[in-house]
C-alpha positions in Angstrom: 62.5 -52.6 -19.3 59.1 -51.7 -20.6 60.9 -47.7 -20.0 63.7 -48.8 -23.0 60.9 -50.6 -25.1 59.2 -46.8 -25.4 62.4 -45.4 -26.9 62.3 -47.6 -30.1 61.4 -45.2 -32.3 64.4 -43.1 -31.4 66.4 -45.9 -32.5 64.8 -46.7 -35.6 64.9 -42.9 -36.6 68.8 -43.2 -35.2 69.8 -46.1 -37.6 67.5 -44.5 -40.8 70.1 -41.5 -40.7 72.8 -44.0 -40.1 71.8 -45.6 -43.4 71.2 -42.4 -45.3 74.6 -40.0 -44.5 76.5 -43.3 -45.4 78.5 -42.9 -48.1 80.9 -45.9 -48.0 79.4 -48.6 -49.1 78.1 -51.6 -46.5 81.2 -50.1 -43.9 80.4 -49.7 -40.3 78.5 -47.0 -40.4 76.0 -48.9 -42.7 76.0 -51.6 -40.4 75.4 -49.8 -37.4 72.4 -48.0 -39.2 71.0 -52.0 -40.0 71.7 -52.9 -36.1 69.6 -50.0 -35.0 66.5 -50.5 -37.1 66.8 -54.2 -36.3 67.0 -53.4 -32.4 64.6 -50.6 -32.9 62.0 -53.2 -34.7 62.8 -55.5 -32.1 62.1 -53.0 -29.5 59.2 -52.3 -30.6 58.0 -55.9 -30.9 58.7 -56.5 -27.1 56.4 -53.5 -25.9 53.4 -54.5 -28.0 54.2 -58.5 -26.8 54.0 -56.8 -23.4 50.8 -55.1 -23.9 48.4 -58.1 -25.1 46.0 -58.5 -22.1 46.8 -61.5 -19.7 43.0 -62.2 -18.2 39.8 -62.2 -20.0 37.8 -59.3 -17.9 34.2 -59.0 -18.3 33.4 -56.2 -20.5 32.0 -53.0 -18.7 29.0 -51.2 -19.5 29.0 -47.8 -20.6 27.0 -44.6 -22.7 28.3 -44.3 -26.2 30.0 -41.4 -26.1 28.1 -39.9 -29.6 24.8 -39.2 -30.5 23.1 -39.4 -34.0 23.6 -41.6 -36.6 27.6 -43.6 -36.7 29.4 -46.3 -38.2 32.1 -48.7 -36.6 35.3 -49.3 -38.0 38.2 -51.6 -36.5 35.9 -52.6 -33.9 36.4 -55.8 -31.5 33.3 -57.0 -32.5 34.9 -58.0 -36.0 38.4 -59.1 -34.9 40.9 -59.2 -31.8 42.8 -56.8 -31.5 41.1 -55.0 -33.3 43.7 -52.2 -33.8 47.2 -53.6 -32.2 47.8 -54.6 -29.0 50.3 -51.6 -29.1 49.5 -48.8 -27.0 46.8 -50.6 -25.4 44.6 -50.6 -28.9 43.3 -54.3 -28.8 39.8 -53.5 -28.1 39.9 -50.1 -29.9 37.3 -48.9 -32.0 36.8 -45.9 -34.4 33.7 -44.2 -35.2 32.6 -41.8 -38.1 29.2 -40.2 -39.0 27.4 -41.2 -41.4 26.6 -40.5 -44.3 29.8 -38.7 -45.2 31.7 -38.2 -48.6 33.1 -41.8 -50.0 36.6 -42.6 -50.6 37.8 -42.1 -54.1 40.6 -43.2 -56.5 42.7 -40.3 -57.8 40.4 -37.0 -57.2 40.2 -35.0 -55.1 43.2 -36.5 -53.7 42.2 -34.6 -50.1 39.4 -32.7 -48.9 39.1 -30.7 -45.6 37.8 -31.6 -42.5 34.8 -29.7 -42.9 33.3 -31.6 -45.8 32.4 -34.9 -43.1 30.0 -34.7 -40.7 32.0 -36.3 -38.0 33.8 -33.0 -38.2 32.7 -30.7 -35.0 30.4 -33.5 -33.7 30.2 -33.4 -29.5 31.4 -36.1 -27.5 30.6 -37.3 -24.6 31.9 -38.9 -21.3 30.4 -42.6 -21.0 30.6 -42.0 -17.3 31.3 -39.9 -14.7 35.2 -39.8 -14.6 38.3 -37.7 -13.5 40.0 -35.8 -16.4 43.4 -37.5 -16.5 45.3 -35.7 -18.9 44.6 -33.6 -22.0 46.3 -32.4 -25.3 44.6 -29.9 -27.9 46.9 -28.2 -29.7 47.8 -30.4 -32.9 46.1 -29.0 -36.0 43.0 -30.7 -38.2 44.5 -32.0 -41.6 43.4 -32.3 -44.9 41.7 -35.8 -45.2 43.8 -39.1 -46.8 40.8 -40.5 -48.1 42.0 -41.5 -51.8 44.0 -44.1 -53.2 47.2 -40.8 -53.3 46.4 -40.0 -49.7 46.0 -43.9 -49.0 50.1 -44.0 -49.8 50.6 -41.0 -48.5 49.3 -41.8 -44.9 51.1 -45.0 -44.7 54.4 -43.4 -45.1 52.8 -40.6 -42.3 51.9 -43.6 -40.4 55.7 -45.1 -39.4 57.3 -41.4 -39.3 54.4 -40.8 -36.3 55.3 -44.0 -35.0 58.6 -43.4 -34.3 57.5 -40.2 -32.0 55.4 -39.9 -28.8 52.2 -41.5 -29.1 50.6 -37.8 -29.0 51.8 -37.7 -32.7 49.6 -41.0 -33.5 46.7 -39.6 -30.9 46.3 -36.2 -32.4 44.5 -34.2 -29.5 43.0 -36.6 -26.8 41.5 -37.0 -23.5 42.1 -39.3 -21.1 39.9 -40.1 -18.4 39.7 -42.3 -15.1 36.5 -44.3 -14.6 37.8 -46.0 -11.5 38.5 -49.3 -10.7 41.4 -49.4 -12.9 39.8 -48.2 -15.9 40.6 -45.5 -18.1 39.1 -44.3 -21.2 41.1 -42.6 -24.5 39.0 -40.5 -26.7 41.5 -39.6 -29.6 41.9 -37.4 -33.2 39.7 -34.6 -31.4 39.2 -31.4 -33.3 42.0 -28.3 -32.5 41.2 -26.3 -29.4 37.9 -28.3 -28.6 38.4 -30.2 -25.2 36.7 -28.7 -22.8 38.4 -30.1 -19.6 41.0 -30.0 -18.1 43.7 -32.5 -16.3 42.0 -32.9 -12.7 38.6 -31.9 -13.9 35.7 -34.3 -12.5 32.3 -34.3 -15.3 30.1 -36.3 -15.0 28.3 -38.8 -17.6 27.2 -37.5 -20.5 29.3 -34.4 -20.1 30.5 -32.8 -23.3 34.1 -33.5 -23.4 35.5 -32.1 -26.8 34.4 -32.3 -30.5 35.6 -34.9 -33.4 38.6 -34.0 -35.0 41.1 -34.9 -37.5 44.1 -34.4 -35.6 47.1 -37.5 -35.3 46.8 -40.6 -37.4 43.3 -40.3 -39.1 42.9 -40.7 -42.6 39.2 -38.9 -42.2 37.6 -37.1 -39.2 36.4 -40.0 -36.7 36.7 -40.6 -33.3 38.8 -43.5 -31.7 38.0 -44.7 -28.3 39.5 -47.2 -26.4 40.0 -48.6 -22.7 42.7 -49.4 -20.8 43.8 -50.8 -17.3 46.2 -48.0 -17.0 46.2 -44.2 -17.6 50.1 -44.7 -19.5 49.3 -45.7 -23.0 52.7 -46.7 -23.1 52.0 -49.5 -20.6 48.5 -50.6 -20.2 46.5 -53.2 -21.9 43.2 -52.9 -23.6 40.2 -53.6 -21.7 36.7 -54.7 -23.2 33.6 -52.1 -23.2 29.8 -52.8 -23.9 27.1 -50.1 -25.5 23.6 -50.2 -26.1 22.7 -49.7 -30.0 19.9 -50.1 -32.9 21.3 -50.5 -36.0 19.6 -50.0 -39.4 17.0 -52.6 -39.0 16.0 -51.3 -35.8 17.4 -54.1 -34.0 18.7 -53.7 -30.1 22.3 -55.2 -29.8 24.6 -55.0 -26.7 28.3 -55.1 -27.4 30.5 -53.7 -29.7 29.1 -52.8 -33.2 30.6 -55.3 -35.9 32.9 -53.2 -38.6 30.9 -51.5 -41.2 27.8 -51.6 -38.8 25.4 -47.7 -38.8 23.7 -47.4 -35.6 22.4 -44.9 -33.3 22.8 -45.3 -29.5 19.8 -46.5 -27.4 20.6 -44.5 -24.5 21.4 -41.1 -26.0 23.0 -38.7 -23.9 21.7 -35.1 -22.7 24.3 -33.1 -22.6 25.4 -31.6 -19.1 26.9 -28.3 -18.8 30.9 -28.3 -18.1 31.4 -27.4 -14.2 34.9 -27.2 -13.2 35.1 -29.2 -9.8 
């Protein structure tokens, strides 16, 4: 069943052409465009209902997977899920570097990649890990960062959703930490990863650099965990770093939303060795 659930995009794209060739008034082919973005909908419902976690699991301890100077957005620290539980996003989080070029009403209504810091930035594996899959061929976009580009990435938003989820994920990494534990690093820069599927690297191991590929209205990087390595399928898992913020405070967890901090255990980075 959850196999069908992944093909409700297909349907909802299916019953939006229904709706749009018709020329006949509310006739059946009108009404089979309305049952298939109903079903579709409904579809799509049941897969993220199937992906909310069942068991509270301990959070598990790991390296950020940056160095310098971030902030947190649509962390787990702030709200649950944080994201969706839809593709295993409930304990998402997104990081950006900071400081960076502010959002703006009307102008520019884009700017490129380049002009954020996040843009290029290394990351790193939180742990040693086996390369489960990779994708790096989806191209950097201009930035969606004012109120123009704000409308314009919603629309973006559902037509990506109705694809794979490579189209939300831009170019990603997926790793295996063991123990059931996977790891997504997502919106990664074109032509960047420096793995491959198979590959074993070891903590602290560059892995690619931040991009602006997929759904991202700036350059940032998402990061999740998961209990599976099918996005399709798995549910969200919990995660703990080490971090100052601002103040100079020490926190373990999550960073709250809108929090700047710089990781306590920073991470040398190891040369890539293929295995």
């Amino acid at each position: 069943m959850q196999s069908l659930w992944k093909r409700h995009g297909l349907v909802v794209a299916a019953g939006a052409v229904c709706i749009l060739v018709n020329r006949q008034g509310m006739g059946p082919l009108w009404f089979t465009g309305i049952a298939l973005l109903v079903g579709g909908l409904l579809m799509r419902r049941a897969m993220t209902l199937g992906q909310r976690p069942r068991d509270e699991v301990p959070p598990l301890p790991l390296a950020i997977p940056v160095s310098g100077r971030w902030m947190a957005r649509n962390g787990p620290a702030t709200k649950v899920p944080s994201h969706t539980h839809n593709l295993a996003q409930t304990y998402a989080i997104d990081l950006a570097r900071r400081p960076a070029p502010e959002p703006v009403w009307l102008w520019p209504v884009a700017r490129r990649p380049e002009s954020y810091p996040s843009f290029g930035e290394p990351l790193f594996a939180p742990a040693d890990a086996r390369v489960v899959s990779v994708s790096d061929r989806q191209r950097d976009h201009l930035t969606r960062t004012s109120l123009w580009g704000l409308f314009y990435v919603l629309a973006e938003t559902f037509v990506r959703s109705l694809g794979s989820p490579r189209h939300l994920l831009g170019n990603h990494v997926v790793l295996d930490l063991g123990d059931g534990v996977y790891a997504v690093f997502a919106h990664l820069r074109r032509h960047s990863v420096k793995v491959a599927a198979g590959d074993l690297v070891k903590r602290g191991q560059t892995l690619a650099e931040c991009g602006n590929s997929g759904n991202s209205a700036e350059p940032h990087l998402h990061f999740q965990l998961m209990d599976g390595p099918d996005i399709t399928s798995a549910r969200g898992l919990r995660f703990t770093w080490r971090f100052r913020d601002d103040d100079g405070e020490e926190h373990e967890g999550a960073p709250a939303d809108n929090t700047c901090f710089v990781p306590v255990d920073s991470l040398p980075p190891v040369p890539y060795s293929a295995p």
